[in-house]
C-alpha positions as CSV (number, residue, x, y, z in Angstrom):
1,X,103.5,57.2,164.7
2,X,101.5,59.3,167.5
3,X,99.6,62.2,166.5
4,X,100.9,65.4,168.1
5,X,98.6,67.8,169.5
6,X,98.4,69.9,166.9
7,X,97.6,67.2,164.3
8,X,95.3,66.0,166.3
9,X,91.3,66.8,165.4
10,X,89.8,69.9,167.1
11,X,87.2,67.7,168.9
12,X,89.6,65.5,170.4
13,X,92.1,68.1,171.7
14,X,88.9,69.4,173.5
15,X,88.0,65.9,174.7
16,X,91.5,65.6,176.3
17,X,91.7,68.9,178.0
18,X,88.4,68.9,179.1
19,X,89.3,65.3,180.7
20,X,92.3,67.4,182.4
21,X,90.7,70.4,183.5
22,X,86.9,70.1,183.1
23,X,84.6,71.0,186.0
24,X,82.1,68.1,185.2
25,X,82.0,65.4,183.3
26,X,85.7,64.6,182.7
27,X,84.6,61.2,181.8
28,X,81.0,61.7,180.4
29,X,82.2,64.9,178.0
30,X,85.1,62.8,176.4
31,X,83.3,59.9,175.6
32,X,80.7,61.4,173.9
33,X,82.7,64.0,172.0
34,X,84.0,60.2,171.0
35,X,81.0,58.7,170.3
36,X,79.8,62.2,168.2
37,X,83.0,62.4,165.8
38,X,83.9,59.9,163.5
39,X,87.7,58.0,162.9
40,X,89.1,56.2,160.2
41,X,91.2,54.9,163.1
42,X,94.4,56.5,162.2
43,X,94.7,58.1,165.7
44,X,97.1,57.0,167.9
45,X,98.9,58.3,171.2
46,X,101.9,56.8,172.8
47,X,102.4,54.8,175.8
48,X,104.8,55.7,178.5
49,X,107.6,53.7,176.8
50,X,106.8,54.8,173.1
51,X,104.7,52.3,172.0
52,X,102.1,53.4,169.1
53,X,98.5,53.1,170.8
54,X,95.1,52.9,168.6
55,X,92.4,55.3,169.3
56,X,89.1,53.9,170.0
57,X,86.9,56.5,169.3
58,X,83.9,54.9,171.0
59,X,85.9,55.1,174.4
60,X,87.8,58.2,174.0
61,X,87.1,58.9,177.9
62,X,90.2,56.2,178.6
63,X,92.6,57.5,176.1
64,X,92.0,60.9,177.5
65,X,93.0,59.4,180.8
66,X,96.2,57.8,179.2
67,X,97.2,60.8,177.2
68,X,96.9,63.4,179.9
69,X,98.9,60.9,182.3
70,X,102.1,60.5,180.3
71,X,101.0,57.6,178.3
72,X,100.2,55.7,181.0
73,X,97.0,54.2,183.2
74,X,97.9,53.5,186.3
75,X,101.3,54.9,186.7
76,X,102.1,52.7,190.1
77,X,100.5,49.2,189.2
78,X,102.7,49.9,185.2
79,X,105.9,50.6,187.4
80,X,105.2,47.8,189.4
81,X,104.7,45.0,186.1
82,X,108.3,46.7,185.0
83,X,110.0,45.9,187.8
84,X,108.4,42.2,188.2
85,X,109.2,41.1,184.7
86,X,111.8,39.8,183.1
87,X,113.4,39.1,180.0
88,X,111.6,35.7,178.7
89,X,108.3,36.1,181.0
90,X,105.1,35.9,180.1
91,X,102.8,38.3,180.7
92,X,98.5,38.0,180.9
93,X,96.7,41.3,180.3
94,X,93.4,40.0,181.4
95,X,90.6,42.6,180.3
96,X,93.2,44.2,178.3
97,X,91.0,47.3,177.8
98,X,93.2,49.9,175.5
99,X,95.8,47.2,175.6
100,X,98.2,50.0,177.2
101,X,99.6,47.4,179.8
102,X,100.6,45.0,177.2
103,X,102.1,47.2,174.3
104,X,103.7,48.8,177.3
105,X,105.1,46.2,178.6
106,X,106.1,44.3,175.5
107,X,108.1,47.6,173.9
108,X,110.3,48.0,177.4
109,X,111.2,44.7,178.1
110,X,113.2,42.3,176.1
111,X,111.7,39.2,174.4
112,X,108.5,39.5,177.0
113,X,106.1,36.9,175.4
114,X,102.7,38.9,176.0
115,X,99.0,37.4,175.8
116,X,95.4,40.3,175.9
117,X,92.5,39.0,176.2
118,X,89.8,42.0,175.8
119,X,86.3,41.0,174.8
120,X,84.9,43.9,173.5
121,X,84.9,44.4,170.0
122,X,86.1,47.6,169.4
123,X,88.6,47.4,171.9
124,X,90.0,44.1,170.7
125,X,89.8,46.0,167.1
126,X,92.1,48.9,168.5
127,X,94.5,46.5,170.1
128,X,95.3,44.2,166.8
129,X,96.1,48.2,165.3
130,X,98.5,48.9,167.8
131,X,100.1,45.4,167.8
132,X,100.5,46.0,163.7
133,X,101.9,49.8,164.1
134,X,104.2,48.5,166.2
């Protein structure tokens, strides 16, 4: 279900290289090449363990981050969840953001019962897309 590079649209390879190797603005310049284009919301990258993420256009900046990263945010902290959890947990994503900790989470361990909480809109919106494409 993730895009490959190449299928991906022009301005949103450039977002994600220029969050890899951009002088300035590796935040600023991805988020509003985000904010300029517009998505149907058939974008998606993958997490770390394959799960299918939604693009939030609005926040591009983060994906960027994930994408260029291996699918993951915070490569030590999403080790650390993997080795703490078990089979049958549960697991709280408070401030779920992208919601790449809990799809993450939930498609490498076993019957992980898995509650985000993300209260912005468009954020929550992108989460319930992943969730359903996978």
């Amino acid at each position: 279900m993730e895009d490959s590079p190449r299928s991906m649209p022009v301005a949103v390879r450039l977002a994600f290289w220029w969050a890899a190797h951009g002088i300035r603005g590796r935040s600023a310049v991805p988020r509003a090449i985000g904010r300029w284009q517009s998505s149907d919301g058939s974008l998606f990258i993958g997490t770390r363990h394959g799960a299918s993420l939604s693009v939030d256009y609005d926040n591009l900046d983060t994906y960027a981050s994930i994408y260029n990263n291996g699918g993951s945010w915070d490569a030590n902290v999403m080790t650390c969840c993997g080795k703490i959890l078990r089979d049958g947990d549960v697991f709280y994503d408070i401030g779920s953001n992208t919601g790449v900790f809990a799809l993450d989470m939930a498609k490498s361990i076993s019957n992980l019962t898995v509650f985000a909480f993300e209260p912005q809109p468009s954020l929550a919106k992108h989460i319930q897309r992943s969730i359903e494409a996978n």
